[in-house]
N, C-alpha and C positions, 0 to 999 in steps of 0.2 A: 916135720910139719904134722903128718900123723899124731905123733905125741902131744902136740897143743889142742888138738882139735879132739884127741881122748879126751882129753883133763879139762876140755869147755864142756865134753858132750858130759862126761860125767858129774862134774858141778848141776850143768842146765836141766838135765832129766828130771834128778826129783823133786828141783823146783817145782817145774812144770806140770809134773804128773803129782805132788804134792797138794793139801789141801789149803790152797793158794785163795781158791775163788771161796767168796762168802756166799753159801748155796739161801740166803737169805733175799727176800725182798724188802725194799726201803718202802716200807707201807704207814702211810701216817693215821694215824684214827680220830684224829680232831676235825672237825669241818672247818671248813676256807671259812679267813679273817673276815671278808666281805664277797656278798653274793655279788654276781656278775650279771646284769643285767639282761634281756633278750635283743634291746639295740644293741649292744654292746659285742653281743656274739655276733650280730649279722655285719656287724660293719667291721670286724674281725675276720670272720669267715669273706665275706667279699673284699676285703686287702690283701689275702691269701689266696683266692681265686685270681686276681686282677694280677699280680705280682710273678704266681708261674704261669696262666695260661696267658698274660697281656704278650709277651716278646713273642710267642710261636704265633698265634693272631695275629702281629704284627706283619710278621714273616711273612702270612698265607696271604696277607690283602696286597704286601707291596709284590708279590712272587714274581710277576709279568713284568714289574720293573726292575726286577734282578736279573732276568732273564734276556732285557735289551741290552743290559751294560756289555754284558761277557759277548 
């Protein structure tokens, strides 16, 4: 068993520690196809507010009726 798990550690190391990762950023230099609106962001940005804070909301108003079931 030792033997298999040399011969993976040996293989796997200099993968790993090789230069595997592209030390580069995917950066584009062209400007977006079409601008994006200021409605456009606020009802964007309020669909992503509404969507992670709506369920815990949810939670905190029904609380007192979670708390007669149990």
């Amino acid at each position: 068993m030792s033997g298999l798990l040399r011969t993976i550690a040996c293989r796997a190391v200099p993968a790993l520690r090789g230069h595997t990762i592209c030390p580069r950023a995917n950066i584009h230099s062209r400007p977006a196809k079409e601008k994006i609106g200021a409605m456009e962001t606020v009802v964007a940005l309020g669909l992503f507010t509404l969507a992670i804070l709506g369920p815990s909301g949810w939670i905190l108003v029904h609380l007192e009726d979670y708390r007669k079931r149990a």
